[in-house]
FIZADO-732913 format. One record per residue (C-alpha): residue number from 1; residue in one letter; z, y, x. Coordinates in Angstrom, 2 decimals, always signed. Each point is the difference from the previous one (the first is absolute). Layout:
! FIZADO-732913
REC   num   residuo        pz        py        px
REC   NUM         A         Z         Y         X
...
END
This chain:
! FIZADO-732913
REC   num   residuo        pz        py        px
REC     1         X    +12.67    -10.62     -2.27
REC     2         X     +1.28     +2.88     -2.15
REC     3         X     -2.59     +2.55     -1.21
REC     4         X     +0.51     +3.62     +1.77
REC     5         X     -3.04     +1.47     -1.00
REC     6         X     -0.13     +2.19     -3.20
REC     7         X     -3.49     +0.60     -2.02
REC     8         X     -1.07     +3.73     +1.53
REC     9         X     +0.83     -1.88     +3.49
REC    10         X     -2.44     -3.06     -1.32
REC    11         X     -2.98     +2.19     -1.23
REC    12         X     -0.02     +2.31     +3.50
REC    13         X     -0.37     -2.83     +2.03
REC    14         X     -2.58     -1.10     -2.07
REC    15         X     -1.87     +3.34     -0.08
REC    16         X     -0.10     -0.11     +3.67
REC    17         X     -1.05     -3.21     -0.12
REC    18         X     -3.19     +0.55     -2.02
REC    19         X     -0.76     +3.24     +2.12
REC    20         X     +0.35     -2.24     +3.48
REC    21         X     -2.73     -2.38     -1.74
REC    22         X     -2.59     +2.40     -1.40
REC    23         X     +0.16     +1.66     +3.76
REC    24         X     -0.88     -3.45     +1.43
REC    25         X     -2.32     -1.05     -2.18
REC    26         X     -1.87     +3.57     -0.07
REC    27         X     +0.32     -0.62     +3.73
REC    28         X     +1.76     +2.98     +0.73
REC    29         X     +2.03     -1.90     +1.94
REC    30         X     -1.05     -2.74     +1.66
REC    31         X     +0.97     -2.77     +3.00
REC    32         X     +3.53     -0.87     +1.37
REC    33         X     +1.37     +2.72     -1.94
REC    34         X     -1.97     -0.92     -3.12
REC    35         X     +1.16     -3.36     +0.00
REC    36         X     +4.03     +1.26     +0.77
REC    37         X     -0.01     +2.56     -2.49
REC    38         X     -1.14     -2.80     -2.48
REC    39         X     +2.55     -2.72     +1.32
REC    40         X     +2.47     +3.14     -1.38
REC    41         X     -1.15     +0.54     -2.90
REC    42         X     +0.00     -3.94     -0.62
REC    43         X     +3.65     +0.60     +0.70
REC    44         X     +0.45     +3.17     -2.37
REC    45         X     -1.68     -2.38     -3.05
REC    46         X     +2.26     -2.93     +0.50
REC    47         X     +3.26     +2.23     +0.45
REC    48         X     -1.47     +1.09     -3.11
REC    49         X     -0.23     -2.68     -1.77
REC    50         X     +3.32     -1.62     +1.04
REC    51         X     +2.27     +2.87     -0.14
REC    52         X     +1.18     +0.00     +3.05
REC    53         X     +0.26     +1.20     +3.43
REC    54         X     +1.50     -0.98     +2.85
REC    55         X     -0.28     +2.95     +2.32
REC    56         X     +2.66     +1.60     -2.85
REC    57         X     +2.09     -2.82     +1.13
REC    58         X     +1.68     +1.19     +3.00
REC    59         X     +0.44     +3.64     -1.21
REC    60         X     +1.13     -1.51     -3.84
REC    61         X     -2.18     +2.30     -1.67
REC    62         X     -1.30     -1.05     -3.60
REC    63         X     -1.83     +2.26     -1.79
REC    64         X     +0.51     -2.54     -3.12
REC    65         X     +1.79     +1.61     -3.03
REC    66         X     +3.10     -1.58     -0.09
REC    67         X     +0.84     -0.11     -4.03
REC    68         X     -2.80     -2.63     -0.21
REC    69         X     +2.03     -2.42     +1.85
END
């Protein structure tokens, strides 16, 4: 698994991650899409965390400075 995710990518996600949790847990939003829009921002932290993401993948994006190869 190569990393394709650079750090502005990394701290966006989780920014939108923290947002999608303080509206749940404010109960702003609440039931079946509470508990989705939580499941994605579970998915934003640990694409976080791991630097990587497959949805870039398929369309070979990497928003990863390369000179830190």
């Amino acid at each position: 698994m190569k990393k394709n995710m650079g750090s502005a990518d990394k701290i966006i996600r989780l920014i939108f991650a923290v947002i999608i949790a303080v509206l749940y847990f404010t109960q702003i939003v609440s039931g079946t899409l509470g508990i989705i829009l939580l499941i994605f921002a579970a998915v934003l932290v640990i694409t976080s965390f791991i630097s990587f993401c497959p949805l870039y993948l398929p369309f070979r994006i990497s928003t990863r400075n390369n000179k830190l190869n």
